[in-house]
N, C-alpha and C positions, 0 to 999 in steps of 0.2 A: 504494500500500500504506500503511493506518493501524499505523504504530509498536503502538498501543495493544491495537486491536482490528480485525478484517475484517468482521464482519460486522453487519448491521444490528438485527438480531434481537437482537445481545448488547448491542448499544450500548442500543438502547432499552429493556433491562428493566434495563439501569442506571440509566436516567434515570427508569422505574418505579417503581423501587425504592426511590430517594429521597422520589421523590414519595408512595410507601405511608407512608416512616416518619414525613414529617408529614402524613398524613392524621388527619381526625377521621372518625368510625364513619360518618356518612354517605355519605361519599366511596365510588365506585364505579371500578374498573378491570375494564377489558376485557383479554383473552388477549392475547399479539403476534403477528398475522396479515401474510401476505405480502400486497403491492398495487401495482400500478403506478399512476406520476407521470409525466407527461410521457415516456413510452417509457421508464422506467427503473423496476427493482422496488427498492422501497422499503417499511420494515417500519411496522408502523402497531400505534398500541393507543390506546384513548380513556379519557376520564376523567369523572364526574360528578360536581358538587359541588352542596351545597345551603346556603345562608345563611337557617338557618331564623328566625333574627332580622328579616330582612329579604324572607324569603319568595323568593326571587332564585337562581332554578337556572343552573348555569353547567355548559358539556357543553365539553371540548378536545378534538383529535384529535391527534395529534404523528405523523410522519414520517420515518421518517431514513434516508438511503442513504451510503455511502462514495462518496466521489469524490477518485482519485488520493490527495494524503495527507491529505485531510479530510473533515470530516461536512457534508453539508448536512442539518441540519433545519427541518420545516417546521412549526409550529402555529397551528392553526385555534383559536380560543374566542369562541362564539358562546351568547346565551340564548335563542334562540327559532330555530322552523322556515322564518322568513325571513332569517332571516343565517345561518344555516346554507345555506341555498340559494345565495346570494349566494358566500359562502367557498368552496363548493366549484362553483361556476359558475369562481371563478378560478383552483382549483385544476385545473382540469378543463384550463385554456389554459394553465398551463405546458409548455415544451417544455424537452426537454433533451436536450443533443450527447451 
């Protein structure tokens, strides 16, 4: 049990939420959806960013489930469709008790 909070879904539109108040207008976030990791359900929402100075798009995913009295999260950030494939080629091998 998380002192704080229980569930995964709350913890991650905390971590959301932060993340929206510094966003610049660019920036893109996704709903928080339920998902399974390694046989365990875990809440997931993703983010886009664009560095349009530098032309340089940047995509994260974040993760999070409770475990006993703490969070594991997980985040992916990749800029293109082959480290994306790769991240979640490992994500895909995580196992969990």
């Amino acid at each position: 049990h998380n002192p704080l909070m229980d569930d995964g879904g709350d913890y991650l539109q905390e971590l959301k939420d932060g993340l929206e108040m510094l966003a610049v207008e660019t920036d893109r976030f996704s709903a928080i959806s339920a998902t399974t990791v390694g046989g365990k359900e875990f809440y997931k929402f993703e983010t886009y960013s664009i560095d349009t100075e530098n032309d340089v798009e940047t995509f994260q995913e974040f993760y999070a489930t409770p475990i006993k009295d703490y969070w594991l999260l997980i985040a992916l950030t990749y800029c293109d469709e082959g480290q994306k494939a790769q991240l979640k080629e490992t994500l895909e091998g995580i196992k969990l008790k």
